[in-house]
Legacy VTK file of the C-alpha trace (Angstrom):
# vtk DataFile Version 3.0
C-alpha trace
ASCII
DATASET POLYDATA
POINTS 260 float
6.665 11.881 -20.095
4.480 11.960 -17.288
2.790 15.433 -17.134
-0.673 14.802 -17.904
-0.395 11.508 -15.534
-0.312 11.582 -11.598
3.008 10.385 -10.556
3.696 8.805 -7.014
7.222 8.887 -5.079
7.173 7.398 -1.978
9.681 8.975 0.659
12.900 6.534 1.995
11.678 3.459 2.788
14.522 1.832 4.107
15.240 -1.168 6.919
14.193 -4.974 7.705
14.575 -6.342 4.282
14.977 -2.794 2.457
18.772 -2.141 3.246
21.165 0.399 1.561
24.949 -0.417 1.162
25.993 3.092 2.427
23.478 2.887 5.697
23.916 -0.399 7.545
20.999 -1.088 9.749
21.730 -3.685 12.684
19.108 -4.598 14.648
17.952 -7.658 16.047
14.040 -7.434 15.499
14.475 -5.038 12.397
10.405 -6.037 11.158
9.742 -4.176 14.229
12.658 -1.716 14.538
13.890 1.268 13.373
12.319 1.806 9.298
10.292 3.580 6.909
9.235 7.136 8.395
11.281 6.244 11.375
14.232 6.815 9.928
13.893 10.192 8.269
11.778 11.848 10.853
14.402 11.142 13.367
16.901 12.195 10.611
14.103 15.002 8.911
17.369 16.207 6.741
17.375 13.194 4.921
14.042 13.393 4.603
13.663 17.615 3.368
16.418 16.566 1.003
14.029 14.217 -1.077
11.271 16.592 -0.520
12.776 19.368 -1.762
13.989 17.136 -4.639
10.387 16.056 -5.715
9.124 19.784 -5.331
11.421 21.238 -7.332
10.466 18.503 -10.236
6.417 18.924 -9.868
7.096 22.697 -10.023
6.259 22.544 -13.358
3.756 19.684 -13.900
1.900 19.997 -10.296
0.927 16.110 -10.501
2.736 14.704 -7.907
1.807 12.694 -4.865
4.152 11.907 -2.248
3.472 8.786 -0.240
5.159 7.974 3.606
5.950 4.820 4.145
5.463 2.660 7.674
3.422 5.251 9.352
2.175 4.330 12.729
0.676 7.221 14.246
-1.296 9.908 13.351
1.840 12.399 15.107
3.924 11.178 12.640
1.592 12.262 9.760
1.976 15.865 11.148
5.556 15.676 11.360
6.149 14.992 8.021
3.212 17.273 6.686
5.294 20.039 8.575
8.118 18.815 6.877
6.647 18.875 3.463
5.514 22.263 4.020
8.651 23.227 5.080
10.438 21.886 2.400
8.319 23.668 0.115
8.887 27.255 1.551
12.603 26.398 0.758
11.852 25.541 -2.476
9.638 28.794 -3.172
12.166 30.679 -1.695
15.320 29.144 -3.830
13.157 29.569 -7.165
11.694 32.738 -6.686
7.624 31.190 -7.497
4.617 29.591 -5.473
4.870 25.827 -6.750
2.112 24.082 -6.438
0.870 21.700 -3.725
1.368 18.102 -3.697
-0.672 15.106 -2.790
0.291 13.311 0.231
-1.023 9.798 1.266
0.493 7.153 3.228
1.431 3.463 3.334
-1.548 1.698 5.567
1.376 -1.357 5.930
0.516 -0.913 10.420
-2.557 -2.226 11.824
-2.464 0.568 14.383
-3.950 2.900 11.104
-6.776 0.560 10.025
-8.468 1.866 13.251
-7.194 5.509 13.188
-8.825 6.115 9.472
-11.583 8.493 10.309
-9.155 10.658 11.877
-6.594 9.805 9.053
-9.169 11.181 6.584
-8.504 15.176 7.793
-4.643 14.744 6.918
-4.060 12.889 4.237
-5.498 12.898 0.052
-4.794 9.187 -0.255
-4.250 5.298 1.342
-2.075 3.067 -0.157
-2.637 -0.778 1.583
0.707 -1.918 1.877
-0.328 -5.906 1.621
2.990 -6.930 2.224
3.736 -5.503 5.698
0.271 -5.397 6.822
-0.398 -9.108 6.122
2.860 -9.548 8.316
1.965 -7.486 11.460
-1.600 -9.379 11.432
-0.213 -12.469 11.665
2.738 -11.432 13.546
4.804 -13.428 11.036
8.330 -12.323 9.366
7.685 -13.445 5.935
11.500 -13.809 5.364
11.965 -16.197 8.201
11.985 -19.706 6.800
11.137 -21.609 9.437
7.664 -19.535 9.540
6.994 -18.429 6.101
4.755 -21.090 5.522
2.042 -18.946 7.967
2.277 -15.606 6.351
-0.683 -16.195 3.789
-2.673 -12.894 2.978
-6.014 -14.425 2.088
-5.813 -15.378 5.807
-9.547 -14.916 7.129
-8.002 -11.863 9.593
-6.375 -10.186 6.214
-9.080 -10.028 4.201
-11.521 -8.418 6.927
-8.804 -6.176 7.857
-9.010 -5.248 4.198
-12.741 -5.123 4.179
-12.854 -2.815 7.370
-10.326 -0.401 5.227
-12.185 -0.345 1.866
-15.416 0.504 3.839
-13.926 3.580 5.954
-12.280 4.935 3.029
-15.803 4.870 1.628
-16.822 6.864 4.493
-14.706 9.012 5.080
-13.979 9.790 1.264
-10.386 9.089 1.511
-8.827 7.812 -1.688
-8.019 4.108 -1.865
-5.320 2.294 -3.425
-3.564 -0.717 -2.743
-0.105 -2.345 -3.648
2.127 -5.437 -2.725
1.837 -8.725 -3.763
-1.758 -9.159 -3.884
-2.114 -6.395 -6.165
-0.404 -8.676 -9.214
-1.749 -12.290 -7.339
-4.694 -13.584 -9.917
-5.621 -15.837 -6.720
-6.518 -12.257 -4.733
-7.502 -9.851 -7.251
-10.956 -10.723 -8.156
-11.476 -10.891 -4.143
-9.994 -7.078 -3.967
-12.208 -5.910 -6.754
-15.306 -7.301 -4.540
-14.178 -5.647 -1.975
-14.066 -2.108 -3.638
-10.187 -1.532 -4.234
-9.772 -0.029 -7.746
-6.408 0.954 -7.865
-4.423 -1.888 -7.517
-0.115 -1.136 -8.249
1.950 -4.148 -9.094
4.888 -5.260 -11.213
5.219 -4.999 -15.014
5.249 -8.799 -15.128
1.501 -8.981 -13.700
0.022 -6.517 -15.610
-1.065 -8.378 -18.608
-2.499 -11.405 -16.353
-4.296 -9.181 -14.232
-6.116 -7.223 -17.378
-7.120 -10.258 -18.597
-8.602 -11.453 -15.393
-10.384 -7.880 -14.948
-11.902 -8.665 -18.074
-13.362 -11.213 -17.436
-15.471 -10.890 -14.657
-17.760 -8.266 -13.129
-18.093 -6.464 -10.154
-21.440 -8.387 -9.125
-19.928 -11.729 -9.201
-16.411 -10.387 -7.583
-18.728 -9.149 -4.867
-19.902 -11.866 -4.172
-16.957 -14.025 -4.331
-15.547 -11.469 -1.747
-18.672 -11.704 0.737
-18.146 -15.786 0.597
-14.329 -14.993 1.509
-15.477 -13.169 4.371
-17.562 -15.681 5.568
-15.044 -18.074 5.582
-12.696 -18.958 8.738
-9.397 -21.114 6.715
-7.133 -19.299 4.278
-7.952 -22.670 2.794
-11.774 -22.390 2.072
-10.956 -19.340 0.600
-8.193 -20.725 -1.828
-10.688 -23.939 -2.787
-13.561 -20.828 -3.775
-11.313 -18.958 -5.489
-10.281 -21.672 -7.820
-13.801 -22.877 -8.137
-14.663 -19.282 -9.222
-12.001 -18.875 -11.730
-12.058 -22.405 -13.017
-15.808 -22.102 -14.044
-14.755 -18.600 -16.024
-11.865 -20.395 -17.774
-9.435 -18.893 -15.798
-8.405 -22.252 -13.728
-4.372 -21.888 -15.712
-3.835 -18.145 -13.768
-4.290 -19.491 -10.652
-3.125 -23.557 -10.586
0.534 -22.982 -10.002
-0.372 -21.174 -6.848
-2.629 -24.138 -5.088
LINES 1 261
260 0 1 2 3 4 5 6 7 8 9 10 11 12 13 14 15 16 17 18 19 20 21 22 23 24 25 26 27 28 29 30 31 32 33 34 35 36 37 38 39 40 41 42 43 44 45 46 47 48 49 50 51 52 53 54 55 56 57 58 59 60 61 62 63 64 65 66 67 68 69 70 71 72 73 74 75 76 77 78 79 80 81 82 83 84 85 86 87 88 89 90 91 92 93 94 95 96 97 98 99 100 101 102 103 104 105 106 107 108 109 110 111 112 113 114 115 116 117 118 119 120 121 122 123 124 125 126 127 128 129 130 131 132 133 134 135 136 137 138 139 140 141 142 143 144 145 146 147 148 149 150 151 152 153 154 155 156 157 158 159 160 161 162 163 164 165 166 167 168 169 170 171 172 173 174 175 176 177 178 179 180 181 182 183 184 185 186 187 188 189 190 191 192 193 194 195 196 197 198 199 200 201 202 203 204 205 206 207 208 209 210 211 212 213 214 215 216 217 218 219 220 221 222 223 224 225 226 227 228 229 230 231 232 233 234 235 236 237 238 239 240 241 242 243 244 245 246 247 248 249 250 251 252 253 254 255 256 257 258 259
C-alpha cells in the first residue's frame, strides 16, 4: 500500500496525557516527568522490540523513517541511534540479509533542541516540530490544566519566533523540516507556517480538505509576508486580528471565524 511512499512510525510515545491501560504512569508533574524517549531508553527492550518490528517490515520496501519522540539532549539521540543499529544487526542476523537503512528524525516538542540544531544536523535525516508540546514548554503552560488553558496559545509572539529560529537553521544546516500538531490542521496558523518556510505540515484527516483549499489560495509571497508582520508583532492578539484581516480579504474569513 505504501511502498513507493515514505512511511513514518514514531517510537513509544507514552506519559502526561498519552497513557496506556497496561503501564500506569503516576507522577505528580507528568508534563515534565518521566515520557517519550524517557521511557524506552531507560527500558531500551521495549524500545529494540518496536525497532526490530519496523525493520523487519521496511526490509522489503526500504522507505521507512523512524521518528523519537520528546528528545531533550543530543546523548539521547546517540542512545537510540545505537539502539537502532543494534536492533538492526538482530534483524540481519534473524533473516539471513543486509536490510536497508532507515531514516531517523526526531520530535523538536523541547526547547532545549531549538538551540542544539546545528549539532542536531550530523545525527539525524529529519525534524518534526512537535507544536503541541513545544508551544507548552515555551509558555510553561499544561494545556490540559483548566484553570490555565486559556494561556497556552501557539501564535504566542515567543512561539512563532521559536518557530522562525527553527525553519531558518534547518535551512542552514540542510536538515529536513516538517512539522505536526495542532497548528499543522489550524487555518488560523497555516498560512503563517507556509511564510515561514515549513512545507510539510502532518495533521488529521478532518483538516485536510480545509487546509488544501487554503494552500490554494494564497502564495508564498503574500504568506511571507503575513509571517514577517507576525513576527513583528508582541500580542498573540495582533497576530489573530492580521490573520483574519488576511484571510477575510481572500474570501477565506468562514475558515477562520469560529476560532476568534
Amino acid at each position: 500500500m505504501f511502498n513507493d511512499k515514505p512511511v513514518t512510525l514514531r517510537t513509544l510515545d507514552v506519559g502526561a496525557d498519552k497513557q496506556l491501560p497496561y503501564m500506569p504512569i503516576s507522577e505528580e508533574n507528568p508534563c515534565l516527568g518521566w515520557r517519550g524517549i524517557r521511557i524506552t531508553l531507560d527500558q531500551p527492550e521495549i524500545f529494540l522490540i518496536q525497532v526490530r518490528a519496523m525493520l523487519r517490515a521496511n526490509a522489503a520496501t526500504g522507505n521507512l523513517n523512524i521518528l523519537l519522540p520528546m528528545v531533550t539532549s543530543l546523548d539521547e539521540v546517540d542512545e537510540a541511534r545505537r539502539l537502532i543499529e543494534r536492533a538492526g544487526r538482530e534483524v540481519e542476523e534473524m533473516i539471513g540479509y543486509e536490510i536497508p537503512k532507515p531514516r531517523i528524525g526526531i520530535m523538536l516538542e523541547v526547547p532545549s533542541m531549538v538551540f542544539m540544531l546545528p549539532h542536531l544536523a550530523k545525527r539525524v535525516d529529519f525534524i518534526s516540530v512537535g507544536t503541541n508540546d513545544l508551544t507548552q514548554y515555551i509558555l510553561a503552560v499544561d494545556r490540559n490544566n483548566t484553570r490555565v488553558a486559556n494561556i497556552y496559545d501557539s501564535l504566542h509572539p515567543a512561539m512563532l519566533r521559536a518557530l522562525a529560529m527553527i525553519a531558518r537553521e534547518a535551512e542552514i544546516h540542510g536538515i529536513d523540516l516538517r512539522l505536526c500538531g495542532e497548528m499543522a490542521g489550524d487555518p488560523m496558523c497555516v498560512a503563517i507556517l507556509i511564510g515561514l518556510g515549513y512545507r510539510h505540515l502532518s495533521m488529521n484527516g478532518r483538516s485536510v480538505a480545509r487546509v488544501k483549499y487554503l494552500l490554494r489560495r494564497i502564495d508564498f509571497a503574500e504568506a511571507e509576508n503575513l509571517a514577517q508582520r507576525s513576527l513583528e508583532a508582541q500580542l498573540a492578539t495582533e497576530v489573530r486580528h492580521q490573520v483574519a484581516a488576511f484571510m477575510e480579504r481572500r474570501g477565506m474569513g468562514g475558515l477562520i471565524r469560529g476560532g476568534l
